[in-house]
Residue frames as qw, qx, qy, qz and C-alpha x, y, z in Angstrom:
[[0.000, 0.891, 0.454, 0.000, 0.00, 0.00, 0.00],
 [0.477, 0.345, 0.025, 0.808, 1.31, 3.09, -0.78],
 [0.349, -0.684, -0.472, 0.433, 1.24, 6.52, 1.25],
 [0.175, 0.961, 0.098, 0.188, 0.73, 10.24, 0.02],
 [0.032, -0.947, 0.292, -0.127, 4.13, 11.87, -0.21],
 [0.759, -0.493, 0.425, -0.011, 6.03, 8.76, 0.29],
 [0.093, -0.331, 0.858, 0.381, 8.40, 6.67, -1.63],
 [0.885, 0.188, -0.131, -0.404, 6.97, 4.81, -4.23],
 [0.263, -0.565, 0.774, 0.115, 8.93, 1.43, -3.59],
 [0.593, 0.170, -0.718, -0.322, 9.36, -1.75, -5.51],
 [0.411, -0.363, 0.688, -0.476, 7.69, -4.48, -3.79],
 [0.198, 0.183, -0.931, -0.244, 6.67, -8.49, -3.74],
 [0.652, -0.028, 0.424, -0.628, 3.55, -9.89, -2.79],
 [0.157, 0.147, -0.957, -0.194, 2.91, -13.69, -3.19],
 [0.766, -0.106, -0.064, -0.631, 0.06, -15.73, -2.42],
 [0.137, 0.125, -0.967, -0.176, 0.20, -19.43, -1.55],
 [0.744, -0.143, -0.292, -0.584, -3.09, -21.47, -2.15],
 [0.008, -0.190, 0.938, -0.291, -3.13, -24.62, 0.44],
 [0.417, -0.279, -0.837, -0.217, -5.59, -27.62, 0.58],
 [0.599, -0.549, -0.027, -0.582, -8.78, -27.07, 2.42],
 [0.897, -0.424, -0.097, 0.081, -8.27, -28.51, 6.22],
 [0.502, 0.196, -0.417, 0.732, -4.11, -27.36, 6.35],
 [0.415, -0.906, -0.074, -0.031, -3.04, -26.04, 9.28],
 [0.459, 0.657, -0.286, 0.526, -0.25, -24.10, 9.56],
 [0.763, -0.556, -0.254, 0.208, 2.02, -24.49, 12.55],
 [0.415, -0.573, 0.235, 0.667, 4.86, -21.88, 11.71],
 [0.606, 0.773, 0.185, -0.028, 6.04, -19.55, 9.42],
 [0.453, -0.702, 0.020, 0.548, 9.36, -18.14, 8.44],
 [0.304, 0.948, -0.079, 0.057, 10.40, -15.25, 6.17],
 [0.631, -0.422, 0.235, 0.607, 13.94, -14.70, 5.10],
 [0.472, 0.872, -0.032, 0.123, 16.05, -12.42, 2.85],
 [0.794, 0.211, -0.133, 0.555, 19.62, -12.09, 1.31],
 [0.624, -0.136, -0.114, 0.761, 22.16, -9.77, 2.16],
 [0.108, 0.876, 0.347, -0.316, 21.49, -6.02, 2.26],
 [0.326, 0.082, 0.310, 0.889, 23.18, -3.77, -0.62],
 [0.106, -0.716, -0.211, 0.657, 23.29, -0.41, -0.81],
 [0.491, 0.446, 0.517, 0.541, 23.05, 1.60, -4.08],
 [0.158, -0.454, -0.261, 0.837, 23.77, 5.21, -4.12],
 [0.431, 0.694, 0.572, 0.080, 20.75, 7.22, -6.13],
 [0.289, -0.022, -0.020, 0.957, 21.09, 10.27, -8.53],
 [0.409, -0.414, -0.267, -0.768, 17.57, 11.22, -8.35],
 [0.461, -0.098, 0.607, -0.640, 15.03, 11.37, -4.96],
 [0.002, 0.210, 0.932, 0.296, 12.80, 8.36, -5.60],
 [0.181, -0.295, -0.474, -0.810, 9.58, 9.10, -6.61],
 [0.177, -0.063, 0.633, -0.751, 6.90, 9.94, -3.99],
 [0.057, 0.441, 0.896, -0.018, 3.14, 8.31, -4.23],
 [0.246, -0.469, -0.305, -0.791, 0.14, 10.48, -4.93],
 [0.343, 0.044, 0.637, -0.689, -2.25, 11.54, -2.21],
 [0.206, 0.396, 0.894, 0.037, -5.55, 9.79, -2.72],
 [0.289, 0.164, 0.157, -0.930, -8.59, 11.71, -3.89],
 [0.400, 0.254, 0.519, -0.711, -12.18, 11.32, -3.75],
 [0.227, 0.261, 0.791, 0.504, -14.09, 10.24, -6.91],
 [0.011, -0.807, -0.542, -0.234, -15.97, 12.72, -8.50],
 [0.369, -0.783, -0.226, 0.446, -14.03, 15.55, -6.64],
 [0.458, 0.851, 0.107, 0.234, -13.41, 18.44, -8.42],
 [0.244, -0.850, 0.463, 0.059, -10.25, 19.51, -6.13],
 [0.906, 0.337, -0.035, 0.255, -7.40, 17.39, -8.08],
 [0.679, -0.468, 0.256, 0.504, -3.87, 17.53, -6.75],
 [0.650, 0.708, -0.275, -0.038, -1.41, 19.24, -9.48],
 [0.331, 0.491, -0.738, 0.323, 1.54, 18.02, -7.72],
 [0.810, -0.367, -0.438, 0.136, 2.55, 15.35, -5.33],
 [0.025, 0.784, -0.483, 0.388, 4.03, 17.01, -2.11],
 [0.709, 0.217, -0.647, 0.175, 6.73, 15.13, -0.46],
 [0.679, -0.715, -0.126, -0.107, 6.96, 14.00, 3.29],
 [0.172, 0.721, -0.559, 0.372, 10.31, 15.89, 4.02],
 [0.570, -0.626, 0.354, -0.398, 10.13, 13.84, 7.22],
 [0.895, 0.021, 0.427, 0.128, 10.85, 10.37, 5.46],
 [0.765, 0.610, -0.014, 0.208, 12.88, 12.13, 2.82],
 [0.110, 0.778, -0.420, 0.455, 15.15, 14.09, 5.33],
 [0.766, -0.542, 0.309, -0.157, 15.22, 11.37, 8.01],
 [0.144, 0.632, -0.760, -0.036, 18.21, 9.21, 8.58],
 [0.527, -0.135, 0.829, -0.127, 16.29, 6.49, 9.29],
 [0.041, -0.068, 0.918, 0.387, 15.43, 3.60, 7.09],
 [0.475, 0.309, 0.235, -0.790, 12.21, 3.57, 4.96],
 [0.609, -0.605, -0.093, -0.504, 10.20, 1.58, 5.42],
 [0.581, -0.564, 0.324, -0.490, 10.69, 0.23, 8.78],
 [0.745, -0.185, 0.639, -0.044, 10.01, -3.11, 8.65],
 [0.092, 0.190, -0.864, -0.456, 10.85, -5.41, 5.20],
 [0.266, -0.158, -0.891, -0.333, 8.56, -7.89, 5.79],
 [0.490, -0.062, 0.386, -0.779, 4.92, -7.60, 6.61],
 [0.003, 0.105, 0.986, 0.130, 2.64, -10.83, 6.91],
 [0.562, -0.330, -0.349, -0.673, -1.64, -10.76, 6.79],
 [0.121, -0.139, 0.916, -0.357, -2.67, -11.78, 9.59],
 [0.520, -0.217, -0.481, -0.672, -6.08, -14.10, 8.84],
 [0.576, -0.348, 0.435, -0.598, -8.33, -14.71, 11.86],
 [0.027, -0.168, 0.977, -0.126, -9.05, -18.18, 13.20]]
């Protein structure tokens, strides 16, 4: 999901389909090595949503200095899971 003024980032989303009646007793998530890559352009920020039918239409996207000027790491977490109720 994407967030007004934010990076737009590349991302992965998978799906896995499992016979009716599994039960899952664990998951676990992994990824390789981290590499850095220095950019010559800001990456591109997300639009803000807007309303169908609304006549007020963004001309520009404005960026969220706070995630573009922070020193921390965006986003947060890597990996996020659905959780589906029981």
């Amino acid at each position: 999901m994407y967030s007004g003024g934010k990076p737009v980032l590349p991302r992965y989303t998978t799906t896995i389909e499992l016979p009716f009646g599994s039960i899952i007793q664990d998951i676990h998530l992994a990824y390789d090595e981290v590499h850095t890559k220095v950019l010559s352009k800001k990456i591109t920020p997300a639009p803000y949503p807007v309303i169908e039918g609304s006549s007020q239409v963004p001309l520009q996207t404005v960026i969220d200095e706070t995630v573009y000027t922070s020193k921390e790491l965006y986003p947060d977490q890597w990996i996020t899971t659905l959780q589906v109720a029981d």
